[in-house]
N, C-alpha and C positions, 0 to 999 in steps of 0.2 A: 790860244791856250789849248793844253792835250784836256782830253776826255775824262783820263783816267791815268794814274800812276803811270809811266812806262820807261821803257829801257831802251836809249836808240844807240847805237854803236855804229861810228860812223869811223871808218877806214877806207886806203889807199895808199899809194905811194908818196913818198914825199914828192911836193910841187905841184899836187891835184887840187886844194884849194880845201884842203881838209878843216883845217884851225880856222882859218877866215868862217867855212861855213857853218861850223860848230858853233864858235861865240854869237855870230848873227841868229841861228836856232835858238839858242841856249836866251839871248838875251828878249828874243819874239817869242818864246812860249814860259819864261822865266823857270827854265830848269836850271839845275847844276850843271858845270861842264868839267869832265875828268879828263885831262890830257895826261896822256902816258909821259910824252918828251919830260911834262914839268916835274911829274912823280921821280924817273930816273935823272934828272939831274938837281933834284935835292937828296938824292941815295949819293951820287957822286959827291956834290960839298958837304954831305955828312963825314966822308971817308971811309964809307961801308962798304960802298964798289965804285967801280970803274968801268970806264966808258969802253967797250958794250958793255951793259949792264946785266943782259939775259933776262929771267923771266922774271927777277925779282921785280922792277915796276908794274909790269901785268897782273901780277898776285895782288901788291898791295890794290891797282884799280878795282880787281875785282873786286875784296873786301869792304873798299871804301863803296862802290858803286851799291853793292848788295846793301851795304847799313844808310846811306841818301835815301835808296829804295823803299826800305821797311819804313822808316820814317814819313813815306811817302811824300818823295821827291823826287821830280821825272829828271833823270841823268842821262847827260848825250855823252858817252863815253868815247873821247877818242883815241886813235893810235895808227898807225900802219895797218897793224890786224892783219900780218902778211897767211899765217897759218888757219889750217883747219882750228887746230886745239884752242889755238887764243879764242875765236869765233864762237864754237863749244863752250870755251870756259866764260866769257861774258855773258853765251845762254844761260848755263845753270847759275848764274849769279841773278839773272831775271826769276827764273826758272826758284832760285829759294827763299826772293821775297815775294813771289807769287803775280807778279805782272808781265805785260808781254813785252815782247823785245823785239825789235824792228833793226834790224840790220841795213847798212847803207855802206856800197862802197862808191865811193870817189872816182873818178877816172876823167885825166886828161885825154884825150884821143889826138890830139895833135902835138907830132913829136917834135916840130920845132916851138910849139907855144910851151912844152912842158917843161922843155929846157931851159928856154927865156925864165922861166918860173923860179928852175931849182938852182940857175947860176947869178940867178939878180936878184933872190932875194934876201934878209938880211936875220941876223942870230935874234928873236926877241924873248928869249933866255940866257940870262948871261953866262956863258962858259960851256951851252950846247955845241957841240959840234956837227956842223949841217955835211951833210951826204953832198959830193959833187954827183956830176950826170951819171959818171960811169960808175959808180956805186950804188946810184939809182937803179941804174939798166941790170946791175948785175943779180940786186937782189931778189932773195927768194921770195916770191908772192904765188901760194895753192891756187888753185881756182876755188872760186865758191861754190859748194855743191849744195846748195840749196836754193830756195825761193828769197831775194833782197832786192834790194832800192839799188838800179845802177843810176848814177850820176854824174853825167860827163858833163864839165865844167870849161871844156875846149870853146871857145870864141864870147865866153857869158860872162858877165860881170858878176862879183858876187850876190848883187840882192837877185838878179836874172834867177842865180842858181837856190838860193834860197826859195822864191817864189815856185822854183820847180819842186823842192823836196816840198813845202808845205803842200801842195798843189797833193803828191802822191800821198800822204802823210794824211791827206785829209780823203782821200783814195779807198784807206784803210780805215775810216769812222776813228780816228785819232783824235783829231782834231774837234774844240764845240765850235760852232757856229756862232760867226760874230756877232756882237748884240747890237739892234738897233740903239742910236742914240737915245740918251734920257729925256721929254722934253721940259723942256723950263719952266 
């Protein structure tokens, strides 16, 4: 369980193991989890927009993420996060309910495991449209310029990569300390 209220924004490329290690977070420190993908494709079967959908799903996240926040509820927010700006703009959404915000990107390192990844695996939103390799490889991803959690998730199973973020996450006094059992 977190400390304290916080904002973790976890990003990467599709096929890094982003969603997988979001709900396994999300479900071990019972935060909220704000997926972008799921945001923009309830914009699309709305009939509001279409698939790209631009920044409109990032907007609503941030909104939503900020008002989880005030309420005080720790949000793993994810998405690609290819851009400076989006990164920026999940900050000052930490940044206006007054908590801190821990950035993490995702990264496969092995370019034949990533691709195993992004060509086997399957839509679990219905009517997403999933990115092949070469749409992966092509797209724009800034570099991070700042201080974040890298997490390369090349050869690890998901709890492997899990046990890693908590491991850093508790790095940063994030994390309470588990409790000893009750005794009987």
């Amino acid at each position: 369980m977190l400390v304290t209220t916080a904002l973790i924004v976890i990003g990467g490329l599709p096929g890094t193991g982003k969603t997988t290690l979001s709900r396994l977070l999300a479900a071990r420190i019972g935060a909220v989890h704000l997926r972008v993908d799921t945001i923009e494709q309830a914009l699309v079967r709305s009939g509001l927009a279409q698939h790209p959908v631009g920044p409109a799903g990032y907007v609503v996240g941030y909104a939503l993420a900020e008002e989880h926040l005030r309420q005080g509820l720790t949000v793993i927010a994810e998405s690609v996060n290819p851009l400076a700006v989006t990164r920026d703009s999940w900050r000052d959404a930490g940044a206006g309910a007054g908590v801190p915000v821990v950035e993490v990107e995702v990264i496969c390192s092995d370019p034949a495991e990533h691709r195993h990844r992004v060509t086997s695996r399957s839509v679990d939103i219905p009517g997403l449209p999933l990115p092949d390799w070469q749409q992966v490889r092509r797209r724009d991803h800034e570099p991070w310029n700042r201080e974040h959690i890298t997490l390369d998730t090349a050869g690890e199973g998901p709890q492997d990569s899990l046990n890693s973020l908590l491991h850093q996450l508790d790095r940063l006094r994030l994390l309470a300390p588990a409790r000893p059992p009750e005794a009987s």
